[in-house]
N, C-alpha and C positions, 0 to 999 in steps of 0.2 A: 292099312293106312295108319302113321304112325299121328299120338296125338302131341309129339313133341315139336314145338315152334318154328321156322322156318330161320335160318341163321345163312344170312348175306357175308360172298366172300371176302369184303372187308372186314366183317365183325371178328368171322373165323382168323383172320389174320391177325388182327389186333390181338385177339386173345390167346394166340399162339405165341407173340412176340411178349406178351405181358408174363413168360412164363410155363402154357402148356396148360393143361384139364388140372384141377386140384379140386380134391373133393373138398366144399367146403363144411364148415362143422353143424351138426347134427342138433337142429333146433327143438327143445321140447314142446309138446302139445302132441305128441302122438303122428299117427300116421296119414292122420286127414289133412293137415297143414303141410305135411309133408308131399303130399299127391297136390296140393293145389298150389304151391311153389310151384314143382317141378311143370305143374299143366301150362302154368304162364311163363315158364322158363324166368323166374323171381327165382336170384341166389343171394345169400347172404353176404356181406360184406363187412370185415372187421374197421372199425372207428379207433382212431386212436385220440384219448384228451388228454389233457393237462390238467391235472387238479395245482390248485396254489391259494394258496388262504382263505381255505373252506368254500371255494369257488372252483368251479370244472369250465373247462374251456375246449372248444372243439379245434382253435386256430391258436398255435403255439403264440404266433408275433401278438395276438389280443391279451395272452398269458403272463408275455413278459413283459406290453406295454402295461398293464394293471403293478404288477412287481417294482415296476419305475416309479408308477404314478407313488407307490407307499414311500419306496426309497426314500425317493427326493423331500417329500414332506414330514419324513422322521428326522 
């Protein structure tokens, strides 16, 4: 009996069209964290932010509205 998660053929779809299986990258904390990821089928996902005037932003447009907000007032 396998203990890895049940995946619906929508999902497998989805993540076939998102690109195909990619191993994602290799989290440290050892081997236990890595067994309990994979038992809940929990994968990592890379974030991308914005740093701008000693501030990080997760939504680019919040990024540039803050960038305007200085502009305009310099």
């Amino acid at each position: 009996m396998s203990s890895e998660p049940k995946r619906s053929p929508i999902a497998i779809a989805r993540w076939e069209n998102e690109g195909g299986h990619v191993c994602g990258p290799q989290l440290p904390g050892g081997d236990d964290l890595q067994v309990e990821l994979h038992r809940y089928g929990i994968t990592p996902v890379p974030l991308m932010a914005f740093d701008w005037g000693g501030y990080r932003y997760s939504n680019a447009r919040d990024a540039i509205a803050a960038a305007r907000r200085l502009t305009r007032s310099a």
